[in-house]
ROFIMAR-359620 format. One record per residue (C-alpha): residue number from 1; x, y, z. Coordinates in steps of 0.2 Angstrom, whole numbers, plus 5000, padded with zeros to 4 digits. Example, Ala and Ser with C-alpha at 12.3 -4.5 7.8 and 13.67 -1.06 7.14 Angstrom:
2
resi:1&x:5062&y:4978&z:5039
resi:2&x:5068&y:4995&z:5036
***
This chain:
472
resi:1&x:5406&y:5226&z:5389
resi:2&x:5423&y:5232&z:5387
resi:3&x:5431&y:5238&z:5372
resi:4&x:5448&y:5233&z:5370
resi:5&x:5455&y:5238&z:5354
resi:6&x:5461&y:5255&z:5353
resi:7&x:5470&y:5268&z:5339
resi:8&x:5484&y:5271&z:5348
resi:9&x:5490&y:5256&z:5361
resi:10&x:5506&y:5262&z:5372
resi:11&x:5517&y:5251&z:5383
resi:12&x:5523&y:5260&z:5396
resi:13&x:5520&y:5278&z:5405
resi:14&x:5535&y:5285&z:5404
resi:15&x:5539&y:5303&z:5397
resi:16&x:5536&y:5300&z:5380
resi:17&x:5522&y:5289&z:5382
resi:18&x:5511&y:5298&z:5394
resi:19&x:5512&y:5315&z:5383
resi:20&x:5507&y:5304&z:5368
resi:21&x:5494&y:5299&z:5376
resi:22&x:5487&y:5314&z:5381
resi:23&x:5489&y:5322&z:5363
resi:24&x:5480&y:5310&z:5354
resi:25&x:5466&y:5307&z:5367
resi:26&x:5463&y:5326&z:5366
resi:27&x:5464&y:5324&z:5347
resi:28&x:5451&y:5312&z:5349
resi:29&x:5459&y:5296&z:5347
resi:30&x:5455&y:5281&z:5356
resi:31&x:5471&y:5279&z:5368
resi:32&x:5476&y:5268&z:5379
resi:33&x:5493&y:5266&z:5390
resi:34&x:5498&y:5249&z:5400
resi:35&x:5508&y:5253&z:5416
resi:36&x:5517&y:5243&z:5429
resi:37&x:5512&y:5254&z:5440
resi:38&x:5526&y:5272&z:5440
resi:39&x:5511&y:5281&z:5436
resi:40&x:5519&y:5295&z:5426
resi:41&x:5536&y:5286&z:5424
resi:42&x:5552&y:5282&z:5433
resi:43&x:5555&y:5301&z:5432
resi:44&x:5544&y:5307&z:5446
resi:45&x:5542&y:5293&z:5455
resi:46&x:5562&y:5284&z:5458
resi:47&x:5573&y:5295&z:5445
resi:48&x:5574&y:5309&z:5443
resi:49&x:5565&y:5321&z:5453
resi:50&x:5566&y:5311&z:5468
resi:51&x:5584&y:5311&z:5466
resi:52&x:5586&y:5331&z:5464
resi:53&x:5573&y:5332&z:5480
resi:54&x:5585&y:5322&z:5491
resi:55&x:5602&y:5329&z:5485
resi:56&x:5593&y:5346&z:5490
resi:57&x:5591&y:5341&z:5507
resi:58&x:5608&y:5335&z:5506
resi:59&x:5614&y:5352&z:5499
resi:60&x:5605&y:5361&z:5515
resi:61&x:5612&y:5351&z:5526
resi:62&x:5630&y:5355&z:5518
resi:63&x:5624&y:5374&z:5520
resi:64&x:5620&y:5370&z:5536
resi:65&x:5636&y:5365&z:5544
resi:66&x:5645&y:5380&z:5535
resi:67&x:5633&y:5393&z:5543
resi:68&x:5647&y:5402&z:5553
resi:69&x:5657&y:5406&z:5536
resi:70&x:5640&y:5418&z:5532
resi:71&x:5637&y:5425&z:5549
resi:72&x:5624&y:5413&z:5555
resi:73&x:5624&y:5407&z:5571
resi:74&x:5614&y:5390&z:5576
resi:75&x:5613&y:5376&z:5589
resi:76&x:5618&y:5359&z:5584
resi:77&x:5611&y:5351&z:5570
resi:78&x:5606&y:5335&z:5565
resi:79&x:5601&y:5325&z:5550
resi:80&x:5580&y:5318&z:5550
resi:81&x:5581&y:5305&z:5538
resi:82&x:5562&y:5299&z:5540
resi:83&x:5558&y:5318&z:5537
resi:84&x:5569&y:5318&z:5522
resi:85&x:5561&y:5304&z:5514
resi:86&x:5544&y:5308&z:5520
resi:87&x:5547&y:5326&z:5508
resi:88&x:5550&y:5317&z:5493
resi:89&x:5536&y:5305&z:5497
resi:90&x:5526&y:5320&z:5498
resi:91&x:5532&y:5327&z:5481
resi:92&x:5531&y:5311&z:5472
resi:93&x:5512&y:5308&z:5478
resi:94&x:5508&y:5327&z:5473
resi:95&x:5515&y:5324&z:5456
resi:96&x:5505&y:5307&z:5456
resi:97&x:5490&y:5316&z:5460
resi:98&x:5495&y:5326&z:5441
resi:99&x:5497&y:5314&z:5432
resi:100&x:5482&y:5307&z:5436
resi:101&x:5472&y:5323&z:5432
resi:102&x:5479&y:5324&z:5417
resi:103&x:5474&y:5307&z:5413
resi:104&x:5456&y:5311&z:5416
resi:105&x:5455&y:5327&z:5409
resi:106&x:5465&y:5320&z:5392
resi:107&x:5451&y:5305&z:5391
resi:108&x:5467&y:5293&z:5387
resi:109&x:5464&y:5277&z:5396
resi:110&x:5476&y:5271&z:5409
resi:111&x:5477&y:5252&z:5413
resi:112&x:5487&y:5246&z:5426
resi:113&x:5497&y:5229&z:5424
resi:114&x:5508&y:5219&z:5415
resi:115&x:5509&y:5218&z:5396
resi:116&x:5516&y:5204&z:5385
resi:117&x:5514&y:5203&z:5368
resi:118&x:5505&y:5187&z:5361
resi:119&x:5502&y:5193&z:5342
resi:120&x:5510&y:5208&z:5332
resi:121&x:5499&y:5223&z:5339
resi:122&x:5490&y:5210&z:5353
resi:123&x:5494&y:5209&z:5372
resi:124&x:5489&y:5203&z:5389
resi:125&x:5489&y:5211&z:5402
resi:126&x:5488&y:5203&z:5420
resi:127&x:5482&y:5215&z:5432
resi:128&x:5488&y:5214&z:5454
resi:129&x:5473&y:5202&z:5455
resi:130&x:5475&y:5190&z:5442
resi:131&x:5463&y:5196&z:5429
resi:132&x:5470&y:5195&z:5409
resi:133&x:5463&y:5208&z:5399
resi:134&x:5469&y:5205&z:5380
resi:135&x:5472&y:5221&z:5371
resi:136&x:5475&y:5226&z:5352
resi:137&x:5480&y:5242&z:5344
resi:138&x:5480&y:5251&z:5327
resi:139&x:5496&y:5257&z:5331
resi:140&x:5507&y:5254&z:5345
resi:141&x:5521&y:5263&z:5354
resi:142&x:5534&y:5254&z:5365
resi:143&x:5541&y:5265&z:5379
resi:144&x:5545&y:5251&z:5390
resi:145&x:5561&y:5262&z:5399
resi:146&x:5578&y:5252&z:5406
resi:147&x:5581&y:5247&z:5423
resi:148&x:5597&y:5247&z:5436
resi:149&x:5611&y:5234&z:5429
resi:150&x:5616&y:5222&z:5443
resi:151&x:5634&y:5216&z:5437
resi:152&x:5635&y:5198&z:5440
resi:153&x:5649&y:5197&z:5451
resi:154&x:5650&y:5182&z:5464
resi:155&x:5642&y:5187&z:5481
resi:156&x:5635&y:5204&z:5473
resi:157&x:5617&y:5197&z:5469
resi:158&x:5616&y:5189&z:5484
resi:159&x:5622&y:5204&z:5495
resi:160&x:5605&y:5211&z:5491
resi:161&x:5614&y:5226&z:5486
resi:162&x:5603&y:5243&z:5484
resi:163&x:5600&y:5255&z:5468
resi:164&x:5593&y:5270&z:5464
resi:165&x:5577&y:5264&z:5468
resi:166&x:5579&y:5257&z:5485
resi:167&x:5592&y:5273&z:5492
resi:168&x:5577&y:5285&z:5489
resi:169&x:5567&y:5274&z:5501
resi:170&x:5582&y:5275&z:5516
resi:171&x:5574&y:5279&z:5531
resi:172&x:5592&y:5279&z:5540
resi:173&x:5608&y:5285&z:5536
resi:174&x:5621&y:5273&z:5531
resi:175&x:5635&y:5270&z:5540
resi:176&x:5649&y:5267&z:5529
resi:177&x:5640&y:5266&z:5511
resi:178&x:5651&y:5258&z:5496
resi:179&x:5646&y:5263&z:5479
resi:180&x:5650&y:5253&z:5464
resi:181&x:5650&y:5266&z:5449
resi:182&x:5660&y:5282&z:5445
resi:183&x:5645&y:5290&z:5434
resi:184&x:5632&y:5301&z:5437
resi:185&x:5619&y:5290&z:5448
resi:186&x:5635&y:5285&z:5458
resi:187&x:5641&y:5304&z:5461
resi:188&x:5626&y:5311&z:5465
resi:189&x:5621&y:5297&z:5478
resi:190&x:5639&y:5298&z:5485
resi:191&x:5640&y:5316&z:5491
resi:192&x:5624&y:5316&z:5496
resi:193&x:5627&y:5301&z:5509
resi:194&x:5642&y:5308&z:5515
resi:195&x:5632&y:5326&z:5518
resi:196&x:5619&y:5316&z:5528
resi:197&x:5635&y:5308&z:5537
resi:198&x:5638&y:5292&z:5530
resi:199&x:5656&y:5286&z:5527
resi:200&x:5656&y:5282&z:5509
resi:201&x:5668&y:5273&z:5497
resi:202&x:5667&y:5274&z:5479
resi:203&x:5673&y:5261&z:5467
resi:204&x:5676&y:5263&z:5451
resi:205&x:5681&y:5252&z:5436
resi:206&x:5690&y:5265&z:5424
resi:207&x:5706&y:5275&z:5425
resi:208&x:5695&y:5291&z:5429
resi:209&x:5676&y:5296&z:5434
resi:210&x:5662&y:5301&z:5422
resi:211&x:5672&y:5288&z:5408
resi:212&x:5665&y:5299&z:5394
resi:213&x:5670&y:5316&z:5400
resi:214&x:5687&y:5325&z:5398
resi:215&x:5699&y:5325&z:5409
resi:216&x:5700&y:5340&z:5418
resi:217&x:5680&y:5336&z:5422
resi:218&x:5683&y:5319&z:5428
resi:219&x:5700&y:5327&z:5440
resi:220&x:5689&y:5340&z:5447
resi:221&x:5675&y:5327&z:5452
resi:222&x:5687&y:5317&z:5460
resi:223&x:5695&y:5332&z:5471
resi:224&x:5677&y:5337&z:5475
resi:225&x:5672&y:5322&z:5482
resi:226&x:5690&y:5318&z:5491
resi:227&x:5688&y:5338&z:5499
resi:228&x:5672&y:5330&z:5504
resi:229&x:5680&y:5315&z:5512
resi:230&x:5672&y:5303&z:5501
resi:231&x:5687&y:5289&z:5496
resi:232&x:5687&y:5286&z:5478
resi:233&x:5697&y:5269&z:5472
resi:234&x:5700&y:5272&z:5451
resi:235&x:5707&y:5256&z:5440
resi:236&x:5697&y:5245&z:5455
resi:237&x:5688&y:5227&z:5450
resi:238&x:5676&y:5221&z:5461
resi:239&x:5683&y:5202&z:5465
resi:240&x:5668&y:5196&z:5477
resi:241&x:5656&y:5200&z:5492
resi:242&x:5652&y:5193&z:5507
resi:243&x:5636&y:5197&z:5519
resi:244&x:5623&y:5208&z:5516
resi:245&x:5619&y:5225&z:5513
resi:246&x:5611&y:5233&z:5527
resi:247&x:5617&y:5225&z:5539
resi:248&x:5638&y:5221&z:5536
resi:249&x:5648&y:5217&z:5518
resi:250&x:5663&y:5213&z:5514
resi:251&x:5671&y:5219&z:5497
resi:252&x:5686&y:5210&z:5487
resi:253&x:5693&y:5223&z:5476
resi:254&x:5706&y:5222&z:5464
resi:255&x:5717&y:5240&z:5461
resi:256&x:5732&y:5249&z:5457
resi:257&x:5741&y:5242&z:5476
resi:258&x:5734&y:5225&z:5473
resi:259&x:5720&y:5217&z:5482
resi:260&x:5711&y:5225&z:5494
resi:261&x:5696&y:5221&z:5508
resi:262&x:5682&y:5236&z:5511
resi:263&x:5671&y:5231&z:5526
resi:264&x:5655&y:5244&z:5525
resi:265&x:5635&y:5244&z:5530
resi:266&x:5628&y:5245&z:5511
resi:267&x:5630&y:5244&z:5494
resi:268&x:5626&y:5256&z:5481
resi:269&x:5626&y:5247&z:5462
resi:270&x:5626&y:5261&z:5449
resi:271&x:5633&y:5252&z:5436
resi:272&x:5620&y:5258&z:5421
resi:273&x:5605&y:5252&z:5414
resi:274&x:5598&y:5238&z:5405
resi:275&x:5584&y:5238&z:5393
resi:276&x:5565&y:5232&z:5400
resi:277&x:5565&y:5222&z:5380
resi:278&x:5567&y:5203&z:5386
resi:279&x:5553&y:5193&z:5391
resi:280&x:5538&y:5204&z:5386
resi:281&x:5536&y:5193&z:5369
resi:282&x:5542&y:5205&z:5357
resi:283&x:5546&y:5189&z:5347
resi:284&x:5530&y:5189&z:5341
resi:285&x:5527&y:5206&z:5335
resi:286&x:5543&y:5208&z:5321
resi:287&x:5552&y:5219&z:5333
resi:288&x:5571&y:5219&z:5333
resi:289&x:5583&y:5220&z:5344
resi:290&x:5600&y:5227&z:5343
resi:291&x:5616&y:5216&z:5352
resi:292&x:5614&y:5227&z:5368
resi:293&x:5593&y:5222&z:5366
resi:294&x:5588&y:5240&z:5364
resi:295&x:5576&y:5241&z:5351
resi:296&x:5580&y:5245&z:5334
resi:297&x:5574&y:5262&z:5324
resi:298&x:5576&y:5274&z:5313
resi:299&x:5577&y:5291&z:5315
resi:300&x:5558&y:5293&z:5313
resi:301&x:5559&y:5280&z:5329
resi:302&x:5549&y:5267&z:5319
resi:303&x:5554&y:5249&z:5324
resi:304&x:5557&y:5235&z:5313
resi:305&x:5536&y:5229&z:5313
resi:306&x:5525&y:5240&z:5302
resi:307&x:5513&y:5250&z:5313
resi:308&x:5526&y:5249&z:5328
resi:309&x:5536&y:5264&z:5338
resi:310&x:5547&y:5263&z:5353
resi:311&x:5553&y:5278&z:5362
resi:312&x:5564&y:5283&z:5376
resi:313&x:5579&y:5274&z:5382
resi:314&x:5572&y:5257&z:5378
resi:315&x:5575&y:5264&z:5358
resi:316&x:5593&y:5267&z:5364
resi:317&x:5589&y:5286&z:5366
resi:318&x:5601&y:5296&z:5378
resi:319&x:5594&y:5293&z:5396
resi:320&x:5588&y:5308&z:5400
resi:321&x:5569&y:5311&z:5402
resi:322&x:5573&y:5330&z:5390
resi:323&x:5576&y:5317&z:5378
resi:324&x:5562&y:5306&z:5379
resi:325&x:5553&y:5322&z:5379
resi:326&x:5559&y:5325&z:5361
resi:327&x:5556&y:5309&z:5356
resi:328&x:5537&y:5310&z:5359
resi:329&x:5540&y:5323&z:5350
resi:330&x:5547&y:5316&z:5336
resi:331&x:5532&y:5303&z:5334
resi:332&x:5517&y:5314&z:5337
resi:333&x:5524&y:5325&z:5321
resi:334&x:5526&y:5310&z:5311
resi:335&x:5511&y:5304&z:5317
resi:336&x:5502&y:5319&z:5312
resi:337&x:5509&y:5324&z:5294
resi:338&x:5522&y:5332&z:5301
resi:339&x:5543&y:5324&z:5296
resi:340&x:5551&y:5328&z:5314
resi:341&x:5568&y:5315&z:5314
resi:342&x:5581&y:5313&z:5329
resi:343&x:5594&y:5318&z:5317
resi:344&x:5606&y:5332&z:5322
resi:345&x:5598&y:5336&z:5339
resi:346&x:5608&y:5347&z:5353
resi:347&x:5606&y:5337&z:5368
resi:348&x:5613&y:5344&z:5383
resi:349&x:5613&y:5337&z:5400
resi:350&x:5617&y:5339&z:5419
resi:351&x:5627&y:5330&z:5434
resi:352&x:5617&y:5336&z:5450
resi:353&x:5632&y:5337&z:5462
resi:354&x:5637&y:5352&z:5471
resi:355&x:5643&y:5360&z:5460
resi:356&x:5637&y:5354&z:5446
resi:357&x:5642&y:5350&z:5430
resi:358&x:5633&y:5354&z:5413
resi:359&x:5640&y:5350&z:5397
resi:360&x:5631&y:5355&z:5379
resi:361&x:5640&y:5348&z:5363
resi:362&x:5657&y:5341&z:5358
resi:363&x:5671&y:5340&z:5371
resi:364&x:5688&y:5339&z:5369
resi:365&x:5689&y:5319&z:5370
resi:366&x:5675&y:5320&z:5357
resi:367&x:5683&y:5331&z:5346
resi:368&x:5701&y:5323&z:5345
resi:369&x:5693&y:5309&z:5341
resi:370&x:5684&y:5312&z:5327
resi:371&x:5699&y:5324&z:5323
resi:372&x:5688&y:5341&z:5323
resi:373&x:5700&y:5355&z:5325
resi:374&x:5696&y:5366&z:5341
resi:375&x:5699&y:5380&z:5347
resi:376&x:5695&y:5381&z:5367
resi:377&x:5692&y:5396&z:5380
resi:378&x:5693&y:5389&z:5395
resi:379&x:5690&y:5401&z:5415
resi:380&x:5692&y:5399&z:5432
resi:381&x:5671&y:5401&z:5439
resi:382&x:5683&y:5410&z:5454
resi:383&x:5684&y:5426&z:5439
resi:384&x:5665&y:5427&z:5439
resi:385&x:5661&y:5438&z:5453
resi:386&x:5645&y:5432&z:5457
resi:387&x:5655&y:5418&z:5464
resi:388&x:5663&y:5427&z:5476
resi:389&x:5647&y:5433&z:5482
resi:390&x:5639&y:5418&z:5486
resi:391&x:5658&y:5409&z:5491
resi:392&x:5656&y:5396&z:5478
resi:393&x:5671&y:5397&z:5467
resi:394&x:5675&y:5382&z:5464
resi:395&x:5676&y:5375&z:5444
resi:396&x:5678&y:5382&z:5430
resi:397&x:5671&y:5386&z:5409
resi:398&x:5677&y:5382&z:5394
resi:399&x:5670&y:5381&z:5376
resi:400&x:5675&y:5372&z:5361
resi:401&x:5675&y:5384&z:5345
resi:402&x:5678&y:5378&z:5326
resi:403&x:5694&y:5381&z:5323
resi:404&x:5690&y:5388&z:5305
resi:405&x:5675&y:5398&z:5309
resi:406&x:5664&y:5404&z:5324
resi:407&x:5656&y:5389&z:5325
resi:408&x:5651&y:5384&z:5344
resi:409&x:5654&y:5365&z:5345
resi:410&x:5653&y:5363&z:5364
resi:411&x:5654&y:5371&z:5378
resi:412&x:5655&y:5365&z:5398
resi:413&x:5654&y:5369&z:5416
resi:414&x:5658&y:5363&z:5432
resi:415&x:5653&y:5377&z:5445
resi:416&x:5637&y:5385&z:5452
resi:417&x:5622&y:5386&z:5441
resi:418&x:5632&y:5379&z:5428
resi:419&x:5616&y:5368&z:5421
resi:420&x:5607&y:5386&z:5420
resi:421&x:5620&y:5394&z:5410
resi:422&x:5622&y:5381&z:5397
resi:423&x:5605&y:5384&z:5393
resi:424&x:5612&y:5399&z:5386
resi:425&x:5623&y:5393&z:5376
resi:426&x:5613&y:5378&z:5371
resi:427&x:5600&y:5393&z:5364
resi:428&x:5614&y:5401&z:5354
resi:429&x:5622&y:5383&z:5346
resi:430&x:5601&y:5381&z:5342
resi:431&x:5600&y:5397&z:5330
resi:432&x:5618&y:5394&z:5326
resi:433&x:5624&y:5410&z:5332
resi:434&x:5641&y:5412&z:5329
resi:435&x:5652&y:5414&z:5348
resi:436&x:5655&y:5432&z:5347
resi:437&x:5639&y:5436&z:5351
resi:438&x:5639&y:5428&z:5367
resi:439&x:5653&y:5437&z:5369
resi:440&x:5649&y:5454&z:5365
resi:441&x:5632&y:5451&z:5373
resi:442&x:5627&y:5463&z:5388
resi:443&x:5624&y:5452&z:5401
resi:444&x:5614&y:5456&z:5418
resi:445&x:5630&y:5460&z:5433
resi:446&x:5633&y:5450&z:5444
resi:447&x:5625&y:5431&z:5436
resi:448&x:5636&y:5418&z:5432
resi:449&x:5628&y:5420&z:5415
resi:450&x:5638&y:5435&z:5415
resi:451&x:5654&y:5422&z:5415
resi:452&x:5653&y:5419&z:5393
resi:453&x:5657&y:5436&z:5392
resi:454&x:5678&y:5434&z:5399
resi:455&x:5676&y:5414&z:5395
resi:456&x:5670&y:5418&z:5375
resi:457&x:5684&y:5433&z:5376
resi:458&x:5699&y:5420&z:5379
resi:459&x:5696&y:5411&z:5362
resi:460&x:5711&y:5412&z:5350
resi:461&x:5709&y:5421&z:5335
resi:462&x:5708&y:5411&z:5316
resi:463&x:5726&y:5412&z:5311
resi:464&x:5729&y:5423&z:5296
resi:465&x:5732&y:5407&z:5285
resi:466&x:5714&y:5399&z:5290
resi:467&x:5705&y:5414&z:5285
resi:468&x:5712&y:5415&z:5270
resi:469&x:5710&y:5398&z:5264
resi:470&x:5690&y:5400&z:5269
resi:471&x:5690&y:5414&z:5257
resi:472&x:5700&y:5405&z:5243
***
């Protein structure tokens, strides 16, 4: 007979939930996550990890055709897009295979199937076959994740547009690819269609890409993908959609020259996330929702119900897997006598074009307004001589300093390695160290790390009157 009450009852195997699960099974707790069927999470099996393994192959093939520019010669090349997909599928059943193992060897107990909540800390699960199993919990831990927004839009449903989820399962290469969304998901997919040899269009609501970023971030997106002849249309509404994609659409748009008709093969939607929160029965359990139907918390990541967490991005955490990370975090130390909040944290992130862009901290945009006064260094990644080595010198770095102390409040980069240098800098806002001493710092020659040597060098100086009032 089955035992179907454990200590500690997650929802959802995702980043934060998985790694609780192992914690506390290895500490001996009876544990149990309920999965759809991601086993590890969206993360290595349709998010992230895929993603990067894709736009690598993306990024060799961009090597590929400028081969001559490095003394390479080659015959012609062409683009394999069964092989590509069949090397992620590869890595995501390796990574399967892990998570698996460390199920095992952790002793939590993974059930596969959907949960509803019927009672505060009660659910059912409904298995692929039918079967219910009814599950309680001392304690339980939502980690229930998001899933792609699909804008309702007339015609867009019904074109059977794809998302994230279904372009990392293309066995073909698009022929003309329209991508709804100027953020990250939308970037990322964009170049790397047009490096497999797809014509792509990318249409984008707002004055600029990447909404949240500065200016001179969202410019230098917009001339890397236009050097890559990927055609971006700013300020555009999407009016309506005939056919289907995969076979022939039809786009209305609304822009800037009035309304215009795009014909192409498939759609992209990247268009955010919506939080997995409705339908489950968390009605029944005390659980509050927020007007965008994340779950509410508090900085401990406790819900609304006694004896209830959530975690990850359906808790309104950044959506970034790093995050959820920390979150887990979070719990198992409040779980385990320890008082670990999300209060304060330095949560950098990354945009895996080629270059990339990285950004730690406050921006300008961010600063201005919350009127915190700045001061900014700002270099060309062409000054940093590795780039000249490796003929990537395209971008640039700047940091934001405190304008009345040393303070590092951001710092960002769009160029080569640039989510491997933030790290740096990211290390240095974490001990609070104050910029000189990145900038005096001996870096290794040539890096691009070596760049925050000339970048931190540029910062004005406090003016005479700052100083003194600080010491007043």
């Amino acid at each position: 007979m089955q035992n179907n009450h454990f200590e500690i009852l997650i929802i959802g195997g995702g980043e934060a939930g998985k790694y609780l699960a192992w914690t506390m099974a290895k500490a001996g707790r009876r544990t149990a996550v309920v999965e759809r069927g991601l086993i590890g999470g969206s993360c290595p099996n349709i998010a992230c990890l895929p993603s990067k393994n894709i736009i690598h192959s993306a990024k060799v093939a961009a090597l590929t055709a400028r081969v001559a520019e490095f003394g390479v010669s080659t015959g012609p090349v062409t683009i394999d897009m069964p092989a590509v997909r069949a090397r992620k599928r590869q890595m995501v059943d390796g990574l399967i295979n892990l998570h698996l193992d460390r199920y095992k060897a952790s002793g939590a107990h993974l059930i596969l199937g959907e949960a509803r909540f019927v009672g505060h800390k009660t659910v059912d699960v409904t298995a692929k076959n039918g079967e219910i199993r009814v599950l309680t919990g001392d304690q339980v831990f939502l980690n229930l994740g998001t899933h792609a927004a699909i804008p309702d839009l007339p015609g867009l449903r019904a074109a059977k547009p794809l998302t994230h989820v279904e372009a990392l399962e293309l066995d073909r290469i698009p022929r003309h690819l329209i991508v709804l969304g100027g953020g990250f998901v939308g970037l990322e997919f964009a170049q790397a269609m047009r490096r497999f040899g797809s014509q792509v269009t990318v249409v984008e609501r707002g004055a600029q890409l990447c909404a949240s970023e500065d200016t001179d971030v969202a410019e230098a997106l917009f001339y890397l993908l236009q050097d890559e002849g990927i055609d971006v249309r700013l300020e555009s509404d999407l009016m309506g959609v005939g056919g289907v994609s995969g076979q022939q659409v039809r786009m209305r748009i609304q822009g800037p020259q009035g309304e215009l008709s795009i014909e192409g093969s498939d759609v992209l939607v990247a268009a955010g996330r919506v939080p997995n929160t409705r339908d489950i029965g968390l009605e029944k359990t005390g659980v509050e929702l927020d007007d965008r139907d994340y779950i509410r918390v508090n900085e401990r990541l406790q819900t609304t119900a006694p004896g209830i967490w959530a975690m990850g991005e359906c808790a309104g955490s950044p959506q970034f897997t790093h995050v959820a990370f920390d979150d887990y975090r979070v719990v198992h130390e409040n779980l385990t006598g320890g008082n670990r909040t999300t209060r304060d944290r330095i949560v950098p992130f990354c945009l895996f074009t080629d270059p990339e862009f990285a950004r730690v901290g406050l921006n300008e945009s961010e600063a201005r307004r919350r009127a915190i006064p700045y001061r900014l260094g700002k270099i060309p990644m062409s000054s940093i001589l590795r780039t000249r080595t490796i003929s990537e010198p395209r971008g640039f770095m700047k940091a934001l300093i405190a304008a009345d102390s040393d303070e590092i409040l951001g710092f960002a980069a769009f160029g080569a390695e640039a989510g491997e240098v933030m790290a740096v800098v990211q290390t240095a806002m974490i001990a609070k160290l104050p910029y000189p001493a990145l900038r005096d710092a001996v870096f290794t020659h040539p890096t691009i790390a070596e760049g925050l040597t000339p970048l931190f060098a540029v910062v004005p100086t406090r003016s005479v009157t700052r100083a003194a009032n600080l010491q007043s």
